[in-house]
C-alpha positions in Angstrom: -39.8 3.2 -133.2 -43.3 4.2 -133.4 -44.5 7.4 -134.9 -45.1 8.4 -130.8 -41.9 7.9 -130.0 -40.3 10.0 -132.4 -38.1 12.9 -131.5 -40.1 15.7 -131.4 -38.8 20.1 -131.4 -40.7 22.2 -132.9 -38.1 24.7 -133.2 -35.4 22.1 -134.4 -33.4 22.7 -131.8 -30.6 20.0 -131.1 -31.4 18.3 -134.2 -28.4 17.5 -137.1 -30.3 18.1 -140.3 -27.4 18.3 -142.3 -23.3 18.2 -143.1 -21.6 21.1 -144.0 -17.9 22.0 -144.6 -18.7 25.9 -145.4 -18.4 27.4 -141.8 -19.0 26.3 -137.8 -20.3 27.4 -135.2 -19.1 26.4 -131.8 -22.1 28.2 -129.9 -20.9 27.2 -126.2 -16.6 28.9 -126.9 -17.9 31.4 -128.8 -16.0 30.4 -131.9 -17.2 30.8 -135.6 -14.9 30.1 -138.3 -15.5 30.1 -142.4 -13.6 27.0 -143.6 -11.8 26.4 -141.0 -10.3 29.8 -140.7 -11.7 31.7 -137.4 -13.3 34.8 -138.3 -10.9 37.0 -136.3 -8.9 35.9 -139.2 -11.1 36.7 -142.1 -12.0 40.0 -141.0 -9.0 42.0 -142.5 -8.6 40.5 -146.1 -10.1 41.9 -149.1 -14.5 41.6 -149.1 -14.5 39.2 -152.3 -11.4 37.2 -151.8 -13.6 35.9 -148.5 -15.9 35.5 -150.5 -14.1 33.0 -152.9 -13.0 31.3 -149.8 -16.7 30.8 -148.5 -17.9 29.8 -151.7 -15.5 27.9 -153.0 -13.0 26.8 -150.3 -10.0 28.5 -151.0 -8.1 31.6 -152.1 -8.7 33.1 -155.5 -5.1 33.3 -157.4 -4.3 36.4 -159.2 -6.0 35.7 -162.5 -9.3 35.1 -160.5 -9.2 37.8 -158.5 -8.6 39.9 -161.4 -11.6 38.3 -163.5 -13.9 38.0 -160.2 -13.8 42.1 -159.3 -14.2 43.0 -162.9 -17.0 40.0 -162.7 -18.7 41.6 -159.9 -18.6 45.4 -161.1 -19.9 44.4 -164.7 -23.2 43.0 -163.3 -23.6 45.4 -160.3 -24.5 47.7 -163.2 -28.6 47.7 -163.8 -29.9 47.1 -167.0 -32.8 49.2 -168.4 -35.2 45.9 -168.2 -34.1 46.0 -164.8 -34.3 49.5 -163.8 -37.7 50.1 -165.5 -39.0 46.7 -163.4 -37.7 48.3 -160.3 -39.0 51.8 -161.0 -42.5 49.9 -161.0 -42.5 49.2 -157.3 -44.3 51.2 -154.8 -41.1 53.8 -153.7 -42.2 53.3 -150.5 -41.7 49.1 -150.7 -39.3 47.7 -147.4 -35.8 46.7 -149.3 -35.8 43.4 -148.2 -39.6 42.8 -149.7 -38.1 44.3 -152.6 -35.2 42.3 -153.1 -37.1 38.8 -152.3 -39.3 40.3 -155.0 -36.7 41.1 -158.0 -34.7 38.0 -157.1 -36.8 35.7 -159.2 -37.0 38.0 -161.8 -33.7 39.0 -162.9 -32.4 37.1 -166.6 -29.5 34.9 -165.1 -26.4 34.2 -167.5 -26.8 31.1 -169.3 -23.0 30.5 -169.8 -20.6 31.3 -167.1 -17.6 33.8 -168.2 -15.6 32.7 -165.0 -13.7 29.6 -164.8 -16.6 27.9 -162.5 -19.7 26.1 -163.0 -22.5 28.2 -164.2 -24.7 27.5 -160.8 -21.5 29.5 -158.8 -21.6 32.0 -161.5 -25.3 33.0 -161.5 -24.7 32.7 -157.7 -22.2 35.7 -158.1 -24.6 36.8 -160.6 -27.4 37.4 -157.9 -24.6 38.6 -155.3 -23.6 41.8 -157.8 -27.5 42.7 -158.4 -28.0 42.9 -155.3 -25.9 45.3 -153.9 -27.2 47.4 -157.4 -30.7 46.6 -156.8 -29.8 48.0 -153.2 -28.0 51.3 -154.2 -30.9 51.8 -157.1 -34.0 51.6 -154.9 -32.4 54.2 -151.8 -31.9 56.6 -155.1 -35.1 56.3 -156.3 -36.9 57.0 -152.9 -34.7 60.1 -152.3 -35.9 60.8 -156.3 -32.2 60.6 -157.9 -30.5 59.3 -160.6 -29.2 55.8 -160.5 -25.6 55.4 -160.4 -23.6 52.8 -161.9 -20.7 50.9 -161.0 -16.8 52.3 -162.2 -14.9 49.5 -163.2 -11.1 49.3 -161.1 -13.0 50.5 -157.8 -13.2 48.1 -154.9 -16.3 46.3 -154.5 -17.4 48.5 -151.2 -15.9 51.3 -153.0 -18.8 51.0 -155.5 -21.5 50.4 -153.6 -21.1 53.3 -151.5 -20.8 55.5 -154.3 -23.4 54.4 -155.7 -25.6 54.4 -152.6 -24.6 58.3 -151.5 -23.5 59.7 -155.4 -20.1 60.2 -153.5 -16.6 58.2 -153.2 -16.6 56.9 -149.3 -13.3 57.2 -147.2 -10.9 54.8 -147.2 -11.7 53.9 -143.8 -15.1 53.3 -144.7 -14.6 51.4 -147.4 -12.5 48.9 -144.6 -15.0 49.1 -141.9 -17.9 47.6 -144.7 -15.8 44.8 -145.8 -15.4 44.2 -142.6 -18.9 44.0 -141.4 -19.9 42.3 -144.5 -17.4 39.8 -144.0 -18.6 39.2 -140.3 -22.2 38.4 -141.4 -21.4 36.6 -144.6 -22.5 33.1 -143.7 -23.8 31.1 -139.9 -24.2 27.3 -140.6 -27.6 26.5 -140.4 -29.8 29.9 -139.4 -33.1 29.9 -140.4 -32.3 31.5 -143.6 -29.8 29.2 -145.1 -31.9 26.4 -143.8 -35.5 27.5 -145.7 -32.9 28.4 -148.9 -32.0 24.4 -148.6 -35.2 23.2 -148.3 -36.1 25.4 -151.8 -33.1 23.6 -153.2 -34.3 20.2 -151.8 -36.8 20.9 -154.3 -34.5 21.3 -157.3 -36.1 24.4 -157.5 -33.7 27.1 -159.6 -31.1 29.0 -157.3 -33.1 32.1 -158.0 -35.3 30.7 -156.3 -33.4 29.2 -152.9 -31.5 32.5 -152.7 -35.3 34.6 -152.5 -36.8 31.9 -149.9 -33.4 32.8 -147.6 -33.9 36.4 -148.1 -37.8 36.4 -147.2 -37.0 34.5 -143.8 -34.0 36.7 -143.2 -36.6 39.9 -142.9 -38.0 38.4 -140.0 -37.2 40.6 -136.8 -36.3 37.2 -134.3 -33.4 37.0 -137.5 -31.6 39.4 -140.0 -34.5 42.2 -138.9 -33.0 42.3 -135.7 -30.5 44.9 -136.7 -32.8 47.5 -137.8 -35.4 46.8 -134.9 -32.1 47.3 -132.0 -31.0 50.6 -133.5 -34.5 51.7 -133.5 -35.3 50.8 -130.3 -31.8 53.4 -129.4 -33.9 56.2 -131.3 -36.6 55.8 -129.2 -35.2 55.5 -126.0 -33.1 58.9 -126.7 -29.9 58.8 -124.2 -27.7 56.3 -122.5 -29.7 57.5 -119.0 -33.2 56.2 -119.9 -31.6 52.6 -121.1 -32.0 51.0 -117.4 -35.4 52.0 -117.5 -36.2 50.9 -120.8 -34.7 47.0 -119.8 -36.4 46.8 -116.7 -39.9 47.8 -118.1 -39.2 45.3 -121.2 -38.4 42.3 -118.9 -41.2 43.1 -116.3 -43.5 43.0 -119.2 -41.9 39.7 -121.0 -41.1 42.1 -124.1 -37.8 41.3 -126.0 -35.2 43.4 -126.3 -33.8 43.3 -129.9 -30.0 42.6 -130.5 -29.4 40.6 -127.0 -28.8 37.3 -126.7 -28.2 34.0 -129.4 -29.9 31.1 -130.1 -26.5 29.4 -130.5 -23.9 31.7 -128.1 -23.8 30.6 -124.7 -20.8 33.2 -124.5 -19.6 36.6 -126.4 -21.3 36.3 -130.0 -17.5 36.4 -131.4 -18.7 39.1 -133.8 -20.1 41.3 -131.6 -16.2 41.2 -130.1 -15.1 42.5 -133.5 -18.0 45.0 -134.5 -18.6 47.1 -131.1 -14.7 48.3 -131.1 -15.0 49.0 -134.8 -18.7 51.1 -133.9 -16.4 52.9 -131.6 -13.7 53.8 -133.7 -16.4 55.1 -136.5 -19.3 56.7 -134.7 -17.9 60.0 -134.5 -20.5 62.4 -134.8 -22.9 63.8 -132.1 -25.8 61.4 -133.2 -23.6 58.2 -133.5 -22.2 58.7 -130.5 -25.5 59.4 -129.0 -26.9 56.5 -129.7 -23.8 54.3 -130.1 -23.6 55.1 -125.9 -27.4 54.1 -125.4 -26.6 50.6 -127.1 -23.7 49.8 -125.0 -26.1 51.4 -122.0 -28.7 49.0 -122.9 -26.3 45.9 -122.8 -24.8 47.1 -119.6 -28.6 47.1 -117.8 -29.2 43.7 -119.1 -26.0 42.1 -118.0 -27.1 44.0 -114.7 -30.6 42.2 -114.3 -29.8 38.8 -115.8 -26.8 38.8 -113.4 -28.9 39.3 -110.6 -30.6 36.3 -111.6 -27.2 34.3 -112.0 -27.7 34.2 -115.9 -25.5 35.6 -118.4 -26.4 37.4 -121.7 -24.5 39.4 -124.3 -25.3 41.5 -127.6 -25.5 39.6 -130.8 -23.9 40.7 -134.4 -27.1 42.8 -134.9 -27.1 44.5 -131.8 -23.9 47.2 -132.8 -23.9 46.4 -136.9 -26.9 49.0 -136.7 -24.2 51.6 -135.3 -21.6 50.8 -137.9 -24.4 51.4 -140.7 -25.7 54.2 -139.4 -22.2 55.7 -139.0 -21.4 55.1 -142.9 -25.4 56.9 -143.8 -27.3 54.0 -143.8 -30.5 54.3 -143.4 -32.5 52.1 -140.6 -34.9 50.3 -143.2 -31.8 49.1 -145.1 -30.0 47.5 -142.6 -31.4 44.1 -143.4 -31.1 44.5 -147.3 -27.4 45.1 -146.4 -27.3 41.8 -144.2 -29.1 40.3 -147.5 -26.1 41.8 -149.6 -23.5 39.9 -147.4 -25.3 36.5 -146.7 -26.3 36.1 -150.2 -22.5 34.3 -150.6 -23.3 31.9 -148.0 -26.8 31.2 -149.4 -25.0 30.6 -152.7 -22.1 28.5 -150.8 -24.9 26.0 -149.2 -26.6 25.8 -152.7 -23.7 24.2 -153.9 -22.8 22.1 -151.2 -26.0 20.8 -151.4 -26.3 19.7 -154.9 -23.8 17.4 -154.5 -26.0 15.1 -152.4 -29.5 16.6 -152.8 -32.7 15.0 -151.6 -36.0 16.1 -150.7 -36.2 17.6 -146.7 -40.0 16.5 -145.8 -39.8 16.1 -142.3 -43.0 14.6 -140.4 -45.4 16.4 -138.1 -47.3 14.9 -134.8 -51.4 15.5 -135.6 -53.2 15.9 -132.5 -56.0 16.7 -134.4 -59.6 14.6 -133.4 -59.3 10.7 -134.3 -60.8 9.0 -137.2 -64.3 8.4 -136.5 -64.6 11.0 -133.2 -67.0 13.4 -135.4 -70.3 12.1 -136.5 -71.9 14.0 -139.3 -74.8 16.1 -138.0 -78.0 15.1 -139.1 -79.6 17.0 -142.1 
C-alpha cells in the first residue's frame, strides 16, 4: 500500500490502536463495564475495592483491603516538602493545572509496602496525593489550615473532611463513591490514550499519569463538567433553557454535557448519576439549577427530534449537580474527575508495559513539493 493510500482520520476515529482487558465500551447499547462487570454493578461496592478490581483485575481479600485503606490514608497526608511546594503556587492557579504541575514532582516510594509491584504501588501512591493535593489547595484559597487524613475513616470520608474541615453524611460519603466509581476509567479517551503514548516512551509513570491529567482539562473532555454547570448558572431557571438551546444551535455553539463521541444511546452513567442528582440536590440552589439541566436536555431532545436525530446528556452533564450538592466548588470539578481517573490511568500503565512499544503514527504532508520553491535571488 502506498503512503497515499493509507487510512487516514485525523481524529482517530474508527481506528483500533490498541488491546485492552481493563474496561469496554459498547458505544452503540449503551453498555460500559470495568472487567467484565457492567457498571450498574460496580456502582454500590466500596470506592477502593473497585479500584483493586480496575487496577488489578480482581477483588482485594481481607488482608489487602485492610493494608490498601491504611495504604491510601497514610499517603493522602501532605508532607511539609509538599505543602511548602504547593504553598508556592499562585492561590489563584486552576486545580487541574495544579495537579498536572505537582504530579512530576512528588518523591515516589522506592520500595512498595503492598504486596504488588512497585509501578502499581507508586500508582496508588499518585492516586492518595491527589485527592490531598486536591483538599490542600481549596484550603489554601479559602486561607485555612490544611487538614490531614484520620486513619480508620473511609476513603470519601477523608477527603471530604479534609476538603470542608467537617465529617460528611453518610449519604454523602455513598453518593461520592459512587460518582467516582462511575468516572473511574473509559477505554481509550483522549486522556488514557496521550498517558499511553508518554508510556510508549518508557517515560516514568509520573510522568504518563500528568500527560492524562493535562488533556483531561480540556473542556471537549473531563472540562466538560465544570463548563455544563456553568452554563446552568448563567442561564438562571429551567424557563430560559429552550431559549438558551435554540440560540446555541442557530449559532453552531456547543452545548457542554450533551452528546458522546462513543454513545449512540443513553451514556449508561448518566442513567445512574441524574437519579442520584435528584435524590441529593435538596436545597433551593441545587434544585434550581439541577431543574435547568434536566430543562436543557429536554430542549435538545426537542430540536434534534425534530430533525429525526437523537441526543442525550453525557456523565458530565449531571456529575456537576452531584458536586455541587456535596460543596464542590465549579473549578474543581475536573480535579475531582482527575481524582477518580487517575486509577484507570495507572490501570492502562500497567497493561501496557507488558507489551510496550513506541506509538509514532505517520502524518500526510501536503506541504509544497521538493523543488516547487526557488530561492529568491539576493
Amino acid at each position: 500500500m502506498s503512503s497515499n493510500d493509507t487510512v487516514f482520520s485525523p481524529d482517530l476515529a474508527g481506528i483500533v490502536v490498541g488491546e485492552t482487558a481493563i474496561s469496554d465500551v459498547q458505544g452503540d447499547s449503551g453498555v460500559l463495564n470495568y472487567r467484565g462487570i457492567d457498571i450498574n454493578d460496580m456502582v454500590g461496592t466500596p470506592f477502593l475495592h473497585a479500584a483493586w478490581m480496575v487496577l488489578f483485575g480482581e477483588w482485594p481479600n481481607a488482608q489487602e483491603k485492610s493494608q490498601l485503606k491504611a495504604f491510601m490514608c497514610r499517603h493522602a497526608s501532605l508532607t511539609h516538602d509538599e505543602i511548602d511546594l504547593l504553598e508556592k503556587l499562585p492561590k489563584g492557579l486552576h486545580p487541574m493545572l495544579m495537579l498536572q504541575g505537582m504530579v512530576p514532582l512528588l518523591c515516589l516510594p522506592e520500595e512498595s509496602s503492598l504486596e504488588i509491584d512497585l509501578d502499581a504501588a507508586q500508582g496508588l501512591f499518585l492516586a492518595a496525593k491527589i485527592s490531598g493535593l486536591i483538599a490542600a489547595h481549596y484550603r489554601l484559597a479559602q486561607n485555612k489550615s490544611i487538614l490531614q487524613p484520620v486513619p480508620g475513616k473511609l476513603f470519601h470520608e477523608n477527603f471530604l473532611t479534609m476538603f470542608h474541615g467537617s465529617s460528611p453524611s453518610e449519604e454523602q460519603r455513598r453518593m461520592l463513591d459512587a460518582a467516582q466509581i462511575l468516572q473511574m476509567e473509559h477505554s481509550y479517551n483522549a486522556g488514557t490514550f496521550a498517558g499511553r503514548v508518554c508510556a510508549s516512551t518508557l517515560a516514568p509513570i509520573q510522568s504518563s499519569v500528568s500527560a492524562s491529567i493535562g488533556t483531561l482539562y480540556g473542556r471537549l473532555h473531563g472540562g466538560a463538567d465544570q463548563a455544563a454547570l456553568e452554563m446552568a448558572i448563567a442561564i438562571g431557571s429551567p424557563e430560559n433553557a429552550a431559549a438558551y438551546v435554540t440560540e446555541c444551535l442557530a449559532n453552531k455553539v456547543k452545548i457542554m454535557g450533551m452528546g458522546h463521541r462513543e454513545y449512540r444511546t443513553v451514556d449508561p452513567r448518566a442513567k445512574i448519576l441524574k437519579p442520584m442528582a435528584v435524590e441529593l440536590c435538596r436545597d433551593d440552589e441545587s434544585k434550581r439549577l439541577l431543574a435547568t439541566l434536566v430543562a436543557v436536555e429536554e430542549a435538545c431532545q426537542k430540536e434534534f427530534s425534530a430533525k429525526g436525530k437523537e441526543i442525550w446528556a453525557n456523565v458530565e452533564f449531571y456529575k456537576g449537580a452531584v458536586f455541587h450538592s456535596l460543596g464542590i466548588p465549579t473549578h474543581y470539578f475536573t480535579a475531582m474527575f482527575a481524582m477518580a481517573r487517575v486509577y484507570g490511568y495507572v490501570a492502562h500503565f500497567l497493561e501496557f508495559k507488558n507489551d510496550s512499544r513506541l506509538i509514532r503514527p505517520r502524518a500526510r504532508y501536503v506541504g509544497p513539493a521538493v523543488g516547487s520553491r526557488k530561492q529568491s535571488a539576493a
